[in-house]
FILO-899910 format. One record per atom (N, C-alpha, C): x, y, z. Coordinates in nm, 2 decimals, decimal comma. Layout:
<site><east>X</east><north>Y</north><up>Z</up></site>
...
***
This chain:
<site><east>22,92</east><north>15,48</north><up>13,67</up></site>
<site><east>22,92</east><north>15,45</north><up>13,53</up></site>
<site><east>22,83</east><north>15,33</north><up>13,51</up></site>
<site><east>22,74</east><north>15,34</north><up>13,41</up></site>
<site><east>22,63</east><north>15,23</north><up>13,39</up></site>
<site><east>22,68</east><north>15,11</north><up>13,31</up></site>
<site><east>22,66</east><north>14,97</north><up>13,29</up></site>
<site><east>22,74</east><north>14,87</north><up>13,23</up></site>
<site><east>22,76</east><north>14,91</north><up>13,09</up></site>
<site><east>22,61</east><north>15,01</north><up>13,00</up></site>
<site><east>22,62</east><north>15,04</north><up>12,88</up></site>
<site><east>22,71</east><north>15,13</north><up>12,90</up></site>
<site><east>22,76</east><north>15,20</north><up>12,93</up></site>
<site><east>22,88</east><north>15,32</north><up>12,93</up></site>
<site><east>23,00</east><north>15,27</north><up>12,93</up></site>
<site><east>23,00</east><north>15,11</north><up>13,12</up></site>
<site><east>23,13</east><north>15,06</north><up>13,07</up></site>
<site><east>23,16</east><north>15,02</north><up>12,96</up></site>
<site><east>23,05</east><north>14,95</north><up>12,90</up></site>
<site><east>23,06</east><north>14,86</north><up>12,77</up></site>
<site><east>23,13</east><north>14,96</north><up>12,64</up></site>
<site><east>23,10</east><north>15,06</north><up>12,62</up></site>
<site><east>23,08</east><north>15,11</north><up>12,54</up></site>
<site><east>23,26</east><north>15,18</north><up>12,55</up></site>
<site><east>23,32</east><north>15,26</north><up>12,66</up></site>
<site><east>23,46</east><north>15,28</north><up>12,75</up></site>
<site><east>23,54</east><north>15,17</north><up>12,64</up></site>
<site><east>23,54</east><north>15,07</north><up>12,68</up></site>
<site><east>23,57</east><north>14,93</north><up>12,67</up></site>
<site><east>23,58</east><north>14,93</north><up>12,56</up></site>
<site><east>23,48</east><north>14,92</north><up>12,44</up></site>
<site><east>23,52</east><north>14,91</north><up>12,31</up></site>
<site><east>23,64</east><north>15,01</north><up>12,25</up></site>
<site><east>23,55</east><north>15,20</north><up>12,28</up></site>
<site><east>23,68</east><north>15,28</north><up>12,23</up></site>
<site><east>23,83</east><north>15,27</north><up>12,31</up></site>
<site><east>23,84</east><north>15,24</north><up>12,37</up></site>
<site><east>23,96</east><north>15,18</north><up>12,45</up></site>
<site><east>24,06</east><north>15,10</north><up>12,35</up></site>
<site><east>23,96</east><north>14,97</north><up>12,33</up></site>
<site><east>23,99</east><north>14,88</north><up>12,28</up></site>
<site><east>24,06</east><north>14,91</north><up>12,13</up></site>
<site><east>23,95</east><north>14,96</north><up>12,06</up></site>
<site><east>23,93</east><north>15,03</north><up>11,94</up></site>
<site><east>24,07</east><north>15,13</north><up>11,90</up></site>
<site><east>24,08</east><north>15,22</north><up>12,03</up></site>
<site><east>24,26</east><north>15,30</north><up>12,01</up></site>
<site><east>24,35</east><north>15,22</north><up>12,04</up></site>
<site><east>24,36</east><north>15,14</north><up>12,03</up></site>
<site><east>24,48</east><north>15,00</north><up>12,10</up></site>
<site><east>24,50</east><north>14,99</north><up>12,01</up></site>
<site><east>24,45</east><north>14,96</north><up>11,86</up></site>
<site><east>24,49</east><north>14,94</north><up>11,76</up></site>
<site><east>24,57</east><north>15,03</north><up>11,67</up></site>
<site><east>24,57</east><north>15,14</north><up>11,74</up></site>
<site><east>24,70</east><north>15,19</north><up>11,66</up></site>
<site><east>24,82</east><north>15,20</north><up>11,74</up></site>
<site><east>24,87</east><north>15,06</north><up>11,86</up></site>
<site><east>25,01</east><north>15,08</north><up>11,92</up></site>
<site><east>25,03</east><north>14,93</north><up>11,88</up></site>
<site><east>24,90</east><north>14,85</north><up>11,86</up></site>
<site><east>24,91</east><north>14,67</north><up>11,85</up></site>
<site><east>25,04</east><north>14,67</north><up>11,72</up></site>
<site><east>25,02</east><north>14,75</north><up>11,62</up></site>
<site><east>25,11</east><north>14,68</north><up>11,52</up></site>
<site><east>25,27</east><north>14,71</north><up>11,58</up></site>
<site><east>25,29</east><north>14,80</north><up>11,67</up></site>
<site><east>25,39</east><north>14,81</north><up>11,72</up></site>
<site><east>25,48</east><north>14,72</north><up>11,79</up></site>
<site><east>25,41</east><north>14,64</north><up>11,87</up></site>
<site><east>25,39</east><north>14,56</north><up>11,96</up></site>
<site><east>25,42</east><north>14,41</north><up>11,93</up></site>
<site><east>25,33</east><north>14,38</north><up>11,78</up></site>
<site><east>25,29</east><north>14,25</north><up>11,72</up></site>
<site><east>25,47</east><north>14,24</north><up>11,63</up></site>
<site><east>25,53</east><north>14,31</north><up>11,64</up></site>
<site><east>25,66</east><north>14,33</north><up>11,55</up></site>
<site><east>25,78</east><north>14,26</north><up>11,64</up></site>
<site><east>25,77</east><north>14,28</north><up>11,78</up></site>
<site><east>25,87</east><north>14,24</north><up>11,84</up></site>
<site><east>25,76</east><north>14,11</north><up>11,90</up></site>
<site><east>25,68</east><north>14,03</north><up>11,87</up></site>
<site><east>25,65</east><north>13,95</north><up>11,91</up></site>
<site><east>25,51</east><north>13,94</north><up>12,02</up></site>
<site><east>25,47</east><north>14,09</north><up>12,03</up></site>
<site><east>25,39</east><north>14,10</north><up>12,18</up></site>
<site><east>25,27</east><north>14,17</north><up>12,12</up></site>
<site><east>25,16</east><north>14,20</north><up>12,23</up></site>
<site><east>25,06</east><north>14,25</north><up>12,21</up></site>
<site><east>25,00</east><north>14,28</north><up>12,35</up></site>
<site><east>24,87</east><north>14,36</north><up>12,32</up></site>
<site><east>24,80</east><north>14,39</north><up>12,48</up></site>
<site><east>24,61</east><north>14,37</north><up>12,45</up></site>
<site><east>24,55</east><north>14,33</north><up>12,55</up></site>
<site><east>24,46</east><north>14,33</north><up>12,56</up></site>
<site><east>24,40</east><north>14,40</north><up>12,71</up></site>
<site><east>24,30</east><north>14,44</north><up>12,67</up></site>
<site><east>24,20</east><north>14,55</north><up>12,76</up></site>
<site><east>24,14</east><north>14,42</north><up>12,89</up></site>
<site><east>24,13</east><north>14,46</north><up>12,98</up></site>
<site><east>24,06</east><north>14,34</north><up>13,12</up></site>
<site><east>23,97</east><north>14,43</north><up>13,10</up></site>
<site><east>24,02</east><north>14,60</north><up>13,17</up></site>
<site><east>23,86</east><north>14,62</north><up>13,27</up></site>
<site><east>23,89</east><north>14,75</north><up>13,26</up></site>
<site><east>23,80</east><north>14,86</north><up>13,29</up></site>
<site><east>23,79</east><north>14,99</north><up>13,32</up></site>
<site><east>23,76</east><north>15,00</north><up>13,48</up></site>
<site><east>23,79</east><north>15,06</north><up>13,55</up></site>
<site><east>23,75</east><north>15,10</north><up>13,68</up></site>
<site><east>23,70</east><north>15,19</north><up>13,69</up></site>
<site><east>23,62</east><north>15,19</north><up>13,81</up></site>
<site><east>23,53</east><north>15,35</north><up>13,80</up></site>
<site><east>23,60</east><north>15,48</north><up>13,80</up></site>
<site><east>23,74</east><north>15,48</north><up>13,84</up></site>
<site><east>23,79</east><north>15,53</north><up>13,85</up></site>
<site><east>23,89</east><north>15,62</north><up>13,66</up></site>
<site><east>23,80</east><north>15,54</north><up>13,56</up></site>
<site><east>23,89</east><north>15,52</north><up>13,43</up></site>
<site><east>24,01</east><north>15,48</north><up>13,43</up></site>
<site><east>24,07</east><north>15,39</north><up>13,53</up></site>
<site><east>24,17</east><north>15,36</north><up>13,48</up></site>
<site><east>24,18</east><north>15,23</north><up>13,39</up></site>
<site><east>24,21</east><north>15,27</north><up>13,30</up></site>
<site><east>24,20</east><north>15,11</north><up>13,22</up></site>
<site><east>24,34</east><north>15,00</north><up>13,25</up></site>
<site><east>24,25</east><north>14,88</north><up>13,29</up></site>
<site><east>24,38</east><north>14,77</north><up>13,33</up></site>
<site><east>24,39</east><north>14,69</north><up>13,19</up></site>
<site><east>24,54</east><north>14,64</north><up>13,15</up></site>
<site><east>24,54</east><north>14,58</north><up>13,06</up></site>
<site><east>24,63</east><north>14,46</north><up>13,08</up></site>
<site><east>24,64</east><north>14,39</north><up>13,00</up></site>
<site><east>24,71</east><north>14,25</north><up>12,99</up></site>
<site><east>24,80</east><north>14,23</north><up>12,89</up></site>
<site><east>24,92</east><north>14,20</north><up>12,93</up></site>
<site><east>25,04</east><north>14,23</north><up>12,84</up></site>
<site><east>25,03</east><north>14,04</north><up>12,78</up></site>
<site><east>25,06</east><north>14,01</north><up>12,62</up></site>
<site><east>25,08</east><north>13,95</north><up>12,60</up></site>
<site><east>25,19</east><north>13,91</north><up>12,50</up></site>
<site><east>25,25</east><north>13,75</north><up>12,50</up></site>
<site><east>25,39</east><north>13,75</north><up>12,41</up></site>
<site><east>25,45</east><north>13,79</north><up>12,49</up></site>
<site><east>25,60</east><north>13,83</north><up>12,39</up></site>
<site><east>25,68</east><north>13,86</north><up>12,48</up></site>
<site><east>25,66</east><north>14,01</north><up>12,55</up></site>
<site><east>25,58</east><north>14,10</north><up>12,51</up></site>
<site><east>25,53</east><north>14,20</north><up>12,61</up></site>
<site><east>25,54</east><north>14,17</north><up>12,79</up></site>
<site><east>25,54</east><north>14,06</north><up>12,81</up></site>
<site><east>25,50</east><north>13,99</north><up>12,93</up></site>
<site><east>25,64</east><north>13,96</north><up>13,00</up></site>
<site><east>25,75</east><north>13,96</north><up>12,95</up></site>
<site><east>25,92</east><north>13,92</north><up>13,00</up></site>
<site><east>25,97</east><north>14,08</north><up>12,96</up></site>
<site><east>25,90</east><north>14,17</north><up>12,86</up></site>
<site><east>26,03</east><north>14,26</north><up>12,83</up></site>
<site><east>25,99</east><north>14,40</north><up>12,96</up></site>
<site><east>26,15</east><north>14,40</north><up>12,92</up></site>
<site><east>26,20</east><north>14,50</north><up>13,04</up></site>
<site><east>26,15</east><north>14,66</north><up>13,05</up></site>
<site><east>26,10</east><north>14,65</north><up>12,90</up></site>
<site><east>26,02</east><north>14,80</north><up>12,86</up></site>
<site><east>25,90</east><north>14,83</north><up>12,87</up></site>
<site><east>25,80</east><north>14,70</north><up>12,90</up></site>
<site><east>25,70</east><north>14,70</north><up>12,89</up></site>
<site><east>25,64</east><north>14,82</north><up>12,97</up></site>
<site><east>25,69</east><north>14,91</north><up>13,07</up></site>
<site><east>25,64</east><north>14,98</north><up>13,17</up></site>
<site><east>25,68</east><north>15,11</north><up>13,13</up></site>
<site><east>25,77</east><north>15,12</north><up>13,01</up></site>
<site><east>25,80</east><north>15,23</north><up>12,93</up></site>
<site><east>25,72</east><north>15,27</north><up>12,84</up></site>
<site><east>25,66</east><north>15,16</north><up>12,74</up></site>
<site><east>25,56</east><north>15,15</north><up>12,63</up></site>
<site><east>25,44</east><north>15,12</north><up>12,72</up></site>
<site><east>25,41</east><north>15,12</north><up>12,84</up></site>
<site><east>25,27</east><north>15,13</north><up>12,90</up></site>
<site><east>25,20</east><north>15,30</north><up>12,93</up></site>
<site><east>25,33</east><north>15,37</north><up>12,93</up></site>
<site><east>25,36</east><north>15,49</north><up>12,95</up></site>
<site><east>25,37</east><north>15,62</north><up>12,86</up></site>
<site><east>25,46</east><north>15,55</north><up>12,76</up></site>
<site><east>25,42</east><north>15,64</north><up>12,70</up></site>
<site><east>25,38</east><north>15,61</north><up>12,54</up></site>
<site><east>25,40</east><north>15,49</north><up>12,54</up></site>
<site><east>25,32</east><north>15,46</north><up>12,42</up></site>
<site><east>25,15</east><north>15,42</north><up>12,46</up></site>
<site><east>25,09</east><north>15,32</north><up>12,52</up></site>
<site><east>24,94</east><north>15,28</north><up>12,55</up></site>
<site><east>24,88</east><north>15,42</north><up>12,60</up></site>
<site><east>24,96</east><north>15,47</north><up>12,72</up></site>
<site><east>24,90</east><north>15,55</north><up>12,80</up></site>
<site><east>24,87</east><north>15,67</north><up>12,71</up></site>
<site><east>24,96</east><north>15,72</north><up>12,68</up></site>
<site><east>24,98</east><north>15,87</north><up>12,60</up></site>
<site><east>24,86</east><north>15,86</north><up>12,44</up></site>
<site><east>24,87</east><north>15,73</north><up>12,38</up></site>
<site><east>24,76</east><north>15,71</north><up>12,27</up></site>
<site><east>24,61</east><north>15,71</north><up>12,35</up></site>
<site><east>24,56</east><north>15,62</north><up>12,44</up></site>
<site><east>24,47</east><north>15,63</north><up>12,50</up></site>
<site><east>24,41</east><north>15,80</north><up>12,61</up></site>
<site><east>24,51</east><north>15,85</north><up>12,61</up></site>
<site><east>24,48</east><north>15,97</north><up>12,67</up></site>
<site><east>24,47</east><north>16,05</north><up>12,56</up></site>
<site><east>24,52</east><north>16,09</north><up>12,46</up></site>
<site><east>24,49</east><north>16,15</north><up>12,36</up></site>
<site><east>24,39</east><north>16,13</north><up>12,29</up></site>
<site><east>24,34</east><north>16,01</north><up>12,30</up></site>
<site><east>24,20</east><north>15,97</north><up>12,23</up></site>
<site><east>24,09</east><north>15,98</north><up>12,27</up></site>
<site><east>24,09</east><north>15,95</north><up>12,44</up></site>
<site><east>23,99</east><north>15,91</north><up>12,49</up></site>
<site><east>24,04</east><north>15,99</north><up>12,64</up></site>
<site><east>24,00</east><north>16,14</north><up>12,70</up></site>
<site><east>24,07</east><north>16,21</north><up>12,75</up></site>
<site><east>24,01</east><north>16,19</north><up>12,90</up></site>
<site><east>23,89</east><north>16,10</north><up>12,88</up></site>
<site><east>23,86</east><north>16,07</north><up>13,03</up></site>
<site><east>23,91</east><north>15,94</north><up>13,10</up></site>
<site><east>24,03</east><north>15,88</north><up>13,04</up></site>
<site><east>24,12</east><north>15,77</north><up>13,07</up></site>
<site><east>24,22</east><north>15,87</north><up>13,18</up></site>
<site><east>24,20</east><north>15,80</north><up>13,28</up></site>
<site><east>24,31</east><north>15,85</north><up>13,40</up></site>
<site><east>24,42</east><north>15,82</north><up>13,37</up></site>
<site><east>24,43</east><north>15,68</north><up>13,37</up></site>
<site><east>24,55</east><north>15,61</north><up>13,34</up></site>
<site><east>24,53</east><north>15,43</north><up>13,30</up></site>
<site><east>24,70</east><north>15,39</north><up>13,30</up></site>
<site><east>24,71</east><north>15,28</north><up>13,26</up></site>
<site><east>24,76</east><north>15,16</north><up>13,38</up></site>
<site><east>24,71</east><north>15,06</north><up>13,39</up></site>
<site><east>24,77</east><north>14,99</north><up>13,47</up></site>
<site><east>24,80</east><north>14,83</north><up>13,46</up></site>
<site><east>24,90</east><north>14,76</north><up>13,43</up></site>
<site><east>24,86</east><north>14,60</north><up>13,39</up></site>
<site><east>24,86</east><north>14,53</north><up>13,49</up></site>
<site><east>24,82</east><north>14,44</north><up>13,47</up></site>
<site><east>24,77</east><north>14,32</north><up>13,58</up></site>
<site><east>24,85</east><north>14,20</north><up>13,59</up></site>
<site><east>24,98</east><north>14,22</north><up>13,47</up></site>
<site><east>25,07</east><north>14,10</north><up>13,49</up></site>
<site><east>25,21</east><north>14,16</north><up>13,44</up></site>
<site><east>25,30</east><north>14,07</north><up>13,41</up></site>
<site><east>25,40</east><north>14,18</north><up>13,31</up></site>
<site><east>25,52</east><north>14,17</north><up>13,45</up></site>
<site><east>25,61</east><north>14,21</north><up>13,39</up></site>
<site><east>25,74</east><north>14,24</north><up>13,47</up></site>
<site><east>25,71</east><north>14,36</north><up>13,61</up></site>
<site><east>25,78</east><north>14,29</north><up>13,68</up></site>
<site><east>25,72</east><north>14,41</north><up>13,80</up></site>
<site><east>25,87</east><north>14,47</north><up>13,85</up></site>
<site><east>25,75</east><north>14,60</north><up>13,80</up></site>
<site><east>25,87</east><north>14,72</north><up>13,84</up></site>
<site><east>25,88</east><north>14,80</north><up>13,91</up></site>
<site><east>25,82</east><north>14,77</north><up>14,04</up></site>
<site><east>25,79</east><north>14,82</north><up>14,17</up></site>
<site><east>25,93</east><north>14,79</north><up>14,27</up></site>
***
């Protein structure tokens, strides 16, 4: 993937996030885009209380994941970089 392609990933990414942010912004939280991998997986960053709640890996799933796959169908998946660990 060329930086203009990541760049470009990156914005519509960014760009479909905005229809889960108002969801999000209601209980206090939000997310922001880090990075695309070559792989498409988009990593993101949970912020507010997104960052303590216990669902966040529920709403990474099937709310971020499932809007971003529907949008943008070369998105493998979702992955965050911080957030409650549910491993």
């Amino acid at each position: 993937m060329t930086d203009t392609e990541k760049k470009d990933l990156l914005e519509r990414v960014d760009t479909a996030l905005d229809d889960v942010r108002p969801h999000l912004k209601v209980d206090g939280g939000n997310v922001e885009v880090v990075d695309v991998t070559e792989d498409n997986i988009v990593k993101i960053k949970w912020l507010g209380t997104c960052e303590s709640c216990n669902m966040s890996m529920m709403t990474m799933k099937a709310g971020i994941e499932q809007t971003l796959r529907g949008k943008i169908p070369e998105v493998s998946g979702v992955e965050a970089v911080n957030g409650v660990d549910v491993g």
